[in-house]
C-alpha positions as CSV (number, residue, x, y, z in Angstrom):
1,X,-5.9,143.7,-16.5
2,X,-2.4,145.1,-15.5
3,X,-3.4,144.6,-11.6
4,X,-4.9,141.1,-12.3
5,X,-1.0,140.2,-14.3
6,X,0.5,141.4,-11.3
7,X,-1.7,139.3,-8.9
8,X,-0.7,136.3,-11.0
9,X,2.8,136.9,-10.7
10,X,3.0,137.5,-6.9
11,X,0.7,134.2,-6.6
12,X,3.3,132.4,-8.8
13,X,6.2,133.7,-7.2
14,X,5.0,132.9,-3.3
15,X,3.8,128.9,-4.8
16,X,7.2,128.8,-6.0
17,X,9.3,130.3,-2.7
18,X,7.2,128.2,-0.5
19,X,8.1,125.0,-2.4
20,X,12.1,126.2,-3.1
21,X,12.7,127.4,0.4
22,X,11.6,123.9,2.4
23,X,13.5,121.5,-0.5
24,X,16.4,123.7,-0.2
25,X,17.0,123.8,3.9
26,X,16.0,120.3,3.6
27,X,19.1,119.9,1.3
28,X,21.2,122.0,3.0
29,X,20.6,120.1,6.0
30,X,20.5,116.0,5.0
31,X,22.4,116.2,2.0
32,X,25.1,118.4,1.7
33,X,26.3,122.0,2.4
34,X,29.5,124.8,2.1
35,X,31.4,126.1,5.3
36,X,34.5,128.5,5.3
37,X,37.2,127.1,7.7
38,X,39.1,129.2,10.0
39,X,42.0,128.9,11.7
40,X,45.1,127.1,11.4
41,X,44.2,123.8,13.1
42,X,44.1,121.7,9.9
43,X,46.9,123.2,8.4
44,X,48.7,122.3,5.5
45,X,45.2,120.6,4.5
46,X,42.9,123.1,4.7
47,X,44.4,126.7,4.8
48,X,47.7,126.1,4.0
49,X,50.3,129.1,4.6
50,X,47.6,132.1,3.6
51,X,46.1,133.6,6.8
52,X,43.9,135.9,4.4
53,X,42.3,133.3,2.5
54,X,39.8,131.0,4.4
55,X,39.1,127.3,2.4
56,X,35.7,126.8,1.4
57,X,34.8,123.2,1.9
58,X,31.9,120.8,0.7
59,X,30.3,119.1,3.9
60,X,28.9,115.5,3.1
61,X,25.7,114.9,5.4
62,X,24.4,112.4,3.8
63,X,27.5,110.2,3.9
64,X,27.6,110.3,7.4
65,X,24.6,109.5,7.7
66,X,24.7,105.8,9.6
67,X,27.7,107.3,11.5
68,X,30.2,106.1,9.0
69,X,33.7,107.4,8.8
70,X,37.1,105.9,8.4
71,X,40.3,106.5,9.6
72,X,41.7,109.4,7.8
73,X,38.5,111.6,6.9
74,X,38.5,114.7,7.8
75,X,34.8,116.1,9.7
76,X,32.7,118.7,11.0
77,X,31.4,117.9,14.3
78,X,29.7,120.1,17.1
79,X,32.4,120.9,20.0
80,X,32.1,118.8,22.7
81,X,33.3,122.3,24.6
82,X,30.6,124.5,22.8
83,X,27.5,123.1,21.7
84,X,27.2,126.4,19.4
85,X,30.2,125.6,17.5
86,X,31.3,123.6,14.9
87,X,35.1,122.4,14.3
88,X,36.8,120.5,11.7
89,X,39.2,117.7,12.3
90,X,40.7,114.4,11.1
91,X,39.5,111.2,12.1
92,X,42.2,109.3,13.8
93,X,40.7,106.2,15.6
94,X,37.5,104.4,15.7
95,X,35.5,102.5,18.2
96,X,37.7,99.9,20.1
97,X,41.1,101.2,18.6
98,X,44.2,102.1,21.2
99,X,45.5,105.8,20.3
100,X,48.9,106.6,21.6
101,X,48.2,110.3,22.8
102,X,49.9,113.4,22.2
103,X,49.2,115.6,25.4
104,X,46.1,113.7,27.0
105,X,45.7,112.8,30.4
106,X,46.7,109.4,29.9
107,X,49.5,108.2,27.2
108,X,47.3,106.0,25.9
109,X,43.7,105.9,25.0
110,X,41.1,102.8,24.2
111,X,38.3,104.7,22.0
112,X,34.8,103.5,23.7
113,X,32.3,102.4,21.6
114,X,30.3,104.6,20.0
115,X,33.4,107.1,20.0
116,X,36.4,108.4,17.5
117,X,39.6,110.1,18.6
118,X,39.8,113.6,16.3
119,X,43.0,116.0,15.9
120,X,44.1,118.9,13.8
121,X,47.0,118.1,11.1
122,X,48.7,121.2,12.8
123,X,50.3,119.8,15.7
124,X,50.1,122.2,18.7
125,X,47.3,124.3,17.3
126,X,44.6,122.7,17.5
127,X,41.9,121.8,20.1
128,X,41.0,118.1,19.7
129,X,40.7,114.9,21.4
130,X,44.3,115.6,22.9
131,X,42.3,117.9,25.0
132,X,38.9,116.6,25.1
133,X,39.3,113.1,24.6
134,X,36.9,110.5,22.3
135,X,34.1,112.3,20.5
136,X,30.9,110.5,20.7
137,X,29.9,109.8,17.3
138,X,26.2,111.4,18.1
139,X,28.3,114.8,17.5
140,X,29.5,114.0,13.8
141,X,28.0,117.0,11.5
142,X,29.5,115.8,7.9
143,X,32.5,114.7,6.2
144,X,34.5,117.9,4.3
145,X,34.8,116.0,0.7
146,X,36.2,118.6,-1.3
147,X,38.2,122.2,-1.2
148,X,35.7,124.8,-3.5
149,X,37.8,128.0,-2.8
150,X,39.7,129.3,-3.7
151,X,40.4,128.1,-7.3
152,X,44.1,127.1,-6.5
153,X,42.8,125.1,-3.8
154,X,40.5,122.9,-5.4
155,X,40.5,119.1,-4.8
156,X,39.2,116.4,-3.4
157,X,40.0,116.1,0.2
158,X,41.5,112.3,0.5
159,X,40.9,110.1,3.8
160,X,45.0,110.1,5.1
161,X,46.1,109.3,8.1
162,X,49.4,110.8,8.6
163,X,51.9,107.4,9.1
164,X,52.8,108.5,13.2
165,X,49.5,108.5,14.0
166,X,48.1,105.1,13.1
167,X,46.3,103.4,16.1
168,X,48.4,100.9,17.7
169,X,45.7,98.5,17.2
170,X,43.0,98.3,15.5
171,X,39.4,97.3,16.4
172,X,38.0,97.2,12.7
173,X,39.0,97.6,9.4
């Protein structure tokens, strides 16, 4: 009787991890999911000051879904340098705007369609579209919505764009 209980159990248990285990990667990947962000690129908005504590951030997949962002949000995206990694930046220009650059090639920059122009709020630390250029928007991973940790951290991450670096013109609002 005891082995015929415990045969129930394990039966119960593998129906239940084969159900839990695909809804949950399925979640994790569509909907949304938690990263830890390194580095001082998106300093003071993410890591500000602390170089032991690494921000926990909530990554929005779903609300990127259609490729939407705005000016101001701040997103994960694969590197256009390393396909294995992911980095986290703010989005500064959109499709058809005119960027003036910081240390491109050029001074100034049309973003192509299909394209945004990306940079860390830490001026000078930060690898983005100042070195790389537009980011196709095919490489757009999720939106960071909110700061979970640490507890003196937590908010909601607001789209800003930092007043010296508004596009010089606009394509769309």
């Amino acid at each position: 009787m005891a082995q015929m209980q415990g045969r129930r159990y394990i039966k119960a248990f593998l129906k239940g991890f084969f159900v839990a285990v695909p809804v949950t990667v399925t979640f994790l990947d569509r909907v949304a999911c938690i990263a830890r962000v390194e580095g001082a690129s998106m300093q003071p908005s993410l890591n500000p000051g602390d170089k032991q504590v690494s921000d926990v951030v909530l990554l929005n997949h779903w609300s990127i879904r259609n490729y939407e962002v705005q000016r101001g949000d701040i997103v994960s995206l694969v590197s256009p340098r390393n396909p294995k990694q992911k980095i986290i930046k703010r989005v500064i220009a959109l499709e058809g705007d005119v960027i003036k650059t910081i240390s491109y090639k050029t001074k100034y920059v049309k973003v192509p369609d299909g394209h945004m122009w990306v940079e860390g709020d830490h001026r000078g630390h930060s690898f983005d579209s100042n070195a790389f250029g537009p980011v196709s928007l095919g490489l757009l991973h999720a939106r960071a919505t909110h700061i979970l940790w640490p507890p003196e951290h937590w908010q909601k991450l607001p789209a800003k764009l930092p007043p010296e670096r508004q596009p010089l013109q606009k394509e769309r609002e």
